[in-house]
N, C-alpha and C positions, 0 to 999 in steps of 0.2 A: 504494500500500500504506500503509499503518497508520504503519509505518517512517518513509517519503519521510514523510509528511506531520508526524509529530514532529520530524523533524529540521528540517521547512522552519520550523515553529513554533519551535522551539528558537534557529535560526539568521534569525528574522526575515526569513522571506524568503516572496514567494507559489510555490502549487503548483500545477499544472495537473492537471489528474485526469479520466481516459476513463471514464466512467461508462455504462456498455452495460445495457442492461434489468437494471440491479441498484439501482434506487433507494432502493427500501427497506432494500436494504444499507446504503447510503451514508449515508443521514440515522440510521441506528444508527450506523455509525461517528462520523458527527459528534457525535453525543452522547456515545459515549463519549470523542471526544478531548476535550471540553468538562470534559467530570468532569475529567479529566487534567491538565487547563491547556495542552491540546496544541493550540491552533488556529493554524493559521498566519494571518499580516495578513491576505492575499488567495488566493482559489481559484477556480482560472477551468475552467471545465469547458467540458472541448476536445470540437471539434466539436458540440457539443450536440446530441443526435439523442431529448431528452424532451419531455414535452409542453407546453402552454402550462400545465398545472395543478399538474405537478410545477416547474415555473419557479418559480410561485408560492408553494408548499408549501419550496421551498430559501428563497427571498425572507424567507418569514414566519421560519423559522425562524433566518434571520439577525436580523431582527428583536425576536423574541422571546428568542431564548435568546445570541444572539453577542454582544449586547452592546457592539455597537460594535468589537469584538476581530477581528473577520474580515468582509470584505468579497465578495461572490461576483459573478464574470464570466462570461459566457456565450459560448463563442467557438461560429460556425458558419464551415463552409468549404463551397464548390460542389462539391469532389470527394467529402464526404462526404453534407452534408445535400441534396443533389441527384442526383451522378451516381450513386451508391451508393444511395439510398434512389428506390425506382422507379417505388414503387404510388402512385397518384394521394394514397392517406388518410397516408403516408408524407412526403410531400411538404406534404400539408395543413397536419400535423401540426406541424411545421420551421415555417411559414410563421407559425401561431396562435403556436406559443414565441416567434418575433422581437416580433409585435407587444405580446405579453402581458407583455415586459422594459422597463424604464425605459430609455430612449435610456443611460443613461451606463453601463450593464451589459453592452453589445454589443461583442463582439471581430469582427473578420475575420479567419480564417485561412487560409492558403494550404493546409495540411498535404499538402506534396509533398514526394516523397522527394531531387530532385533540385535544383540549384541553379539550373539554367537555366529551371525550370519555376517559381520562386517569385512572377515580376512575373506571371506569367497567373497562378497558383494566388490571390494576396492578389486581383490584378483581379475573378476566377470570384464571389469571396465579397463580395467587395462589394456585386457584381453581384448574386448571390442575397438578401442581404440589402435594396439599395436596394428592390430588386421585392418583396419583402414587405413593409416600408413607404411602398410607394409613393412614395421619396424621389428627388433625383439620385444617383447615384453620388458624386460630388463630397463632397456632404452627409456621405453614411454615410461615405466616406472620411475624413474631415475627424473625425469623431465616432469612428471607432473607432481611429484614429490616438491622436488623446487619449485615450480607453479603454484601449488599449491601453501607453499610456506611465502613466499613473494606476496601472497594475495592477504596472507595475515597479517604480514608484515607492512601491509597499506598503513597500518591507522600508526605506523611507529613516524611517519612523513609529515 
């Protein structure tokens, strides 16, 4: 919400934000939290389930309008961008977003409800990410590890 995300700006701190076929909502909210002076450091959009063009269109507008002010992540997990997403172009579409983000924009997220489930759910996302980039595991491990501490590491700016 609108809320979370002044507050996380207010308090220097990153947000995370589920963004479901509302895109064009969300780049109007960014604009207006921009008028506002409302941008938080960093905004990592969970599970990312958009495309490789709207990737781009976030990118630019980081570029163009944030100023240096806000930094944006991209996290995908296997239970979402894979097991949940089923149709072949669904899948495609997951696979074009990975490749179409700078290596240092890429989270792995477990997003499981349960604690026992967290070392397969971070493994699952790796997994689907390595195989998008045709990488090791290791690799994308290794990369989104630091991605991932980079992105906590927003609110220390």
């Amino acid at each position: 919400s609108k809320k979370q995300m002044r507050l996380a700006a207010r308090l220097k701190r990153p947000v995370s934000v589920h963004c479901v076929k509302q895109h064009a909502i969300f780049m109007a909210v960014l604009d207006e939290l921009l008028a506002e002076g409302a941008l938080p450091p960093a905004i990592g959009m969970h599970s990312f389930t958009g495309t490789a063009h709207q990737t781009q269109q976030i990118l630019e507008w980081e570029r163009a309008k944030g100023n240096g002010k806000v930094r944006f992540y991209f996290g995908f997990s296997h239970a979402i961008n894979y097991a949940m997403c089923t149709s072949d172009k669904s899948r495609r579409q997951g696979r074009e977003a990975i490749r179409a983000l700078p290596p240092d924009r890429l989270m792995a997220e477990s997003d499981v409800h349960a604690d026992a489930d967290l070392l397969a759910g971070t493994a699952g996302a790796v997994a689907y990410i390595a195989n998008a980039l045709q990488a090791t595991e290791l690799d994308v491990a290794r990369l989104t590890r630091d991605n991932g501490l980079n992105f906590l590491k927003s609110c220390a700016t």
